[in-house]
C-alpha positions in Angstrom: -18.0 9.5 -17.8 -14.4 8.2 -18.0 -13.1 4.3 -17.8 -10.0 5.5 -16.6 -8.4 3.5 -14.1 -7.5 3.9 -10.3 -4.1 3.3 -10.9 -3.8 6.0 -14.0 -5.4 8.5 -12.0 -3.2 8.2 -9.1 0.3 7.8 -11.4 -0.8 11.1 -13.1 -1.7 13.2 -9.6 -4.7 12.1 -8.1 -6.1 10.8 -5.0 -7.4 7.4 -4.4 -8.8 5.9 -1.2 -8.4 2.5 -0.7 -9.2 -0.2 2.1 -6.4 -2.7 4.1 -8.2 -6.4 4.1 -6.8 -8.7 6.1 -9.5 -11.3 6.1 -8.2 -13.6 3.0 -12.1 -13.4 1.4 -12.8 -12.6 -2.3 -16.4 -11.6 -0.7 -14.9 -8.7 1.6 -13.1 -7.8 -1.7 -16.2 -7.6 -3.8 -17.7 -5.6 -1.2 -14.8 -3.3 -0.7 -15.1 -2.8 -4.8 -18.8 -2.3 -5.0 -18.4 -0.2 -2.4 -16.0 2.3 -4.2 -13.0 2.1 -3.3 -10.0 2.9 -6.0 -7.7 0.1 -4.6 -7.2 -2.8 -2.2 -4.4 -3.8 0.2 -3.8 -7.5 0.9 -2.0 -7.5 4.5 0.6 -10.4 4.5 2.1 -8.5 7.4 -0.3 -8.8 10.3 -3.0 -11.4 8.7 -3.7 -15.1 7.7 -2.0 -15.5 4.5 -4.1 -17.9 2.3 -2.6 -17.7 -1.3 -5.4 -19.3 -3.1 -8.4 -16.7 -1.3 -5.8 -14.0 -2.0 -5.7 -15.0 -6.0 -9.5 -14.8 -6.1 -9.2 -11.3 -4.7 -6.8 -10.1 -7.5 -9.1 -12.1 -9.9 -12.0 -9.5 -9.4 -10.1 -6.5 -9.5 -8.4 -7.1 -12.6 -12.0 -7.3 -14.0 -12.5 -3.6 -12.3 -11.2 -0.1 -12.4 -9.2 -0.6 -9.2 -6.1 -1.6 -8.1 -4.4 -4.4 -6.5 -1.6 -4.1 -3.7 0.2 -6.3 -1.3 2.0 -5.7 1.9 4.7 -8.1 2.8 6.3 -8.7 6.0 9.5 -6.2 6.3 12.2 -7.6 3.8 10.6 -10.3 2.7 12.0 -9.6 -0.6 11.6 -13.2 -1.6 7.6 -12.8 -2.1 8.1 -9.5 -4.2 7.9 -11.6 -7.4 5.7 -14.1 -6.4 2.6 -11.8 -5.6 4.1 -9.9 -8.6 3.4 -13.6 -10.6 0.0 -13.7 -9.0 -0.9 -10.3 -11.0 -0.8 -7.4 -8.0 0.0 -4.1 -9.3 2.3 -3.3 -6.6 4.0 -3.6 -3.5 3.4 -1.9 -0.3 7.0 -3.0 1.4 7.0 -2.1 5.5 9.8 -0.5 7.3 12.7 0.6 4.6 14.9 1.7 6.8 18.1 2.8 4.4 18.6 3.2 0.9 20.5 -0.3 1.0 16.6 -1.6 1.7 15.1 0.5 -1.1 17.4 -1.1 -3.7 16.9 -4.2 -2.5 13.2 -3.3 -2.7 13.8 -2.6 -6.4 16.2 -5.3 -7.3 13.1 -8.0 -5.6 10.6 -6.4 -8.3 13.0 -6.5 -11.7 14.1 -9.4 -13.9 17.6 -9.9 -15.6 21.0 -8.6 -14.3 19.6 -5.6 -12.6 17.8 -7.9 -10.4 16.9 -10.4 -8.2 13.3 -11.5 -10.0 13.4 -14.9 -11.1 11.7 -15.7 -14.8 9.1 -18.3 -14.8 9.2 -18.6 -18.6 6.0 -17.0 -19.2 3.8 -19.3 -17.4 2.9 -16.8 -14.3 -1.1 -14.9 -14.3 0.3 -12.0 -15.0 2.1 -13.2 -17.8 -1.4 -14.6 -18.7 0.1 -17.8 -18.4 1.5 -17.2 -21.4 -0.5 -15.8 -23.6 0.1 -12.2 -22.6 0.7 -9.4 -25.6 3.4 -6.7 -25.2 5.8 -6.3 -21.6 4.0 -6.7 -18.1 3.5 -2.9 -16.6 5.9 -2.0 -14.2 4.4 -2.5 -11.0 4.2 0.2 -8.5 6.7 0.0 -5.8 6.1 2.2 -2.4 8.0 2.0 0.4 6.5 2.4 4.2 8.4 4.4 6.5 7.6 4.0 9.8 10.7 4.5 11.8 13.3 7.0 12.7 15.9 5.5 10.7 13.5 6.1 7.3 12.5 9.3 8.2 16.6 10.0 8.4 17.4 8.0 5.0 14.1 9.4 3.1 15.4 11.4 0.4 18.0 8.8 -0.1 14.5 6.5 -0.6 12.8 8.4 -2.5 15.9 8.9 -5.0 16.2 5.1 -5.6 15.6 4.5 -8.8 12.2 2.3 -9.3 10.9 3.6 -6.1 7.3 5.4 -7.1 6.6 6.8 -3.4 6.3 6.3 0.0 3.3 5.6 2.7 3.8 6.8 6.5 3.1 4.1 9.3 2.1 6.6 11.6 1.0 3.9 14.7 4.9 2.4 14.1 6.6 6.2 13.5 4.9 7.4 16.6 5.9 4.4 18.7 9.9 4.2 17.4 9.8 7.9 18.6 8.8 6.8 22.0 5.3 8.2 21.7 2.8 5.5 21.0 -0.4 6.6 20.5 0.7 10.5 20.5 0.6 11.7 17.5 0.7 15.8 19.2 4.1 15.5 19.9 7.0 17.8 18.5 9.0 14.8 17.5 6.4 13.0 15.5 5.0 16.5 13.6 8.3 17.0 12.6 9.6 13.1 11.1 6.0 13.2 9.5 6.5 16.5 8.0 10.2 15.7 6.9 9.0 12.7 5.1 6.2 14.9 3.2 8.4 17.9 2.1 11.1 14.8 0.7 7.9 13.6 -1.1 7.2 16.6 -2.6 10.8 17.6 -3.7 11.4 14.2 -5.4 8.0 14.4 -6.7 6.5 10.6 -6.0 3.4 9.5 -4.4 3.0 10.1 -1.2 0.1 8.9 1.4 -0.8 7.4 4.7 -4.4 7.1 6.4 -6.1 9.8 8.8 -5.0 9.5 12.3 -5.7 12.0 15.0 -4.3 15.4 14.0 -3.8 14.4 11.0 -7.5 15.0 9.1 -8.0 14.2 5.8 -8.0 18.1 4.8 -4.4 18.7 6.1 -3.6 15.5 4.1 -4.7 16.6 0.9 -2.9 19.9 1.2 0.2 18.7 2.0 -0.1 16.5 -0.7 -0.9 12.6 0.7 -2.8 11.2 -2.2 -2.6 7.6 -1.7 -4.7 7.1 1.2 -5.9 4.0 3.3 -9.4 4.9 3.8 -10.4 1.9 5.9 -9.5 -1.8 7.5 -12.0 -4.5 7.2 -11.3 -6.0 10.4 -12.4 -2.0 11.8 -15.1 -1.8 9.7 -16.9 -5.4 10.3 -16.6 -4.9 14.1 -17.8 -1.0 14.1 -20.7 -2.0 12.5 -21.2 -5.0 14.5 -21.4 -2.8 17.6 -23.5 0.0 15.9 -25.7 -2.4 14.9 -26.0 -4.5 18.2 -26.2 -0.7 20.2 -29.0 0.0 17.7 -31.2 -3.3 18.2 -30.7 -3.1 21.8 -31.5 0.9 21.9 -28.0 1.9 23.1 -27.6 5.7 23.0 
């Protein structure tokens, strides 16, 4: 039996499934925990944003072996070192398009002349107000690509210096390729599978969640091992419906 973390297991190869929560509920967190999964997204992107619900959440899994992320709204660098203050362990950052972004990306996450973070003296959650021992752990930085333009800059991405990996939007990829909702086509197979073989050659993290074509199987051998398992929102209201289908005798 090992106490080793979520985050330590993925940094040194592994795979770990995590859930997307856009309901701002430390309750939906403790589930998603209890549950078993290795890590938890807050969605600033597409969700309410309630800061004080959302501290709760990272409250509980500090106290457990999983991880914390955040997704921001594309280049809202600004609220990098905020949710960074608040004691995530990373950033999930939507739509890098160019290396330009990716640095920026970087330069939103560090302190002192190399970037962009502002100090708050020692007085931040992660800082433990204060009373923290030794540096704060570098967070984990991965940038989403989920356009044509990322796919074309990836390697330049994945070179950037404090970028750990990169997670594929496939619903966004597919659609900038003119393909919503196809994921067969020639065009998508190949920016998905460009994006992989960078992944591999720079040696980051690399992951996305199952979509049609794309099982988990043919993931895991091409190497995806940060994967979004599951949405709340998805779950709640498929098992609202199996559950209303059951009760009612639905077939």
């Amino acid at each position: 039996m090992t106490n080793e973390s979520a985050l330590a297991r993925l940094q040194r190869g592994q795979v770990v499934f995590g859930v997307m929560q856009t309901i701002p509920s430390s309750m939906l967190t403790e589930i998603a925990l209890w549950s078993g999964f290795d890590f938890v997204v807050l969605d600033c992107e597409h969700a309410l944003i309630d800061e004080v619900s959302q501290l709760a959440s990272i409250q509980l899994t500090t106290a457990s072996s999983a991880f914390m992320m955040v997704r921001l709204r594309a280049n809202e660098f600004t609220a990098v070192g905020r949710y960074l203050d608040f004691g995530v362990d990373g950033i999930l950052m939507p739509d890098i398009r160019t290396v330009r972004d990716a640095e920026a990306f970087v330069a939103s996450a560090t302190h002192g002349p190399a970037g962009t973070r502002s100090s708050t003296g020692g007085g931040a959650r992660a800082q433990r107000y204060g009373m923290g021992h030794g540096a704060t752990p570098k967070p984990l930085l991965i940038a989403m690509i989920e356009g044509v333009q990322g796919v074309r800059s990836v390697e330049g991405i994945l070179a950037t210096e404090g970028i750990d990996g990169v997670v594929i939007g496939a619903h966004d990829l597919a659609a900038d390729l003119n393909s919503a909702g196809d994921f067969s086509s020639s065009a998508y197979i190949q920016a998905f599978e460009t994006v992989e073989v960078a992944a591999g050659h720079h040696g980051k993290i690399l992951g996305t969640r199952t979509h049609p074509g794309f099982p988990i199987d043919r993931l895991l051998k091409t190497g995806h091992r940060f994967i979004l398992a599951s949405g709340d929102v998805g779950a709640i209201r498929d098992g609202f419906r199996q559950h209303l289908d059951a009760v009612r005798g639905v077939r």
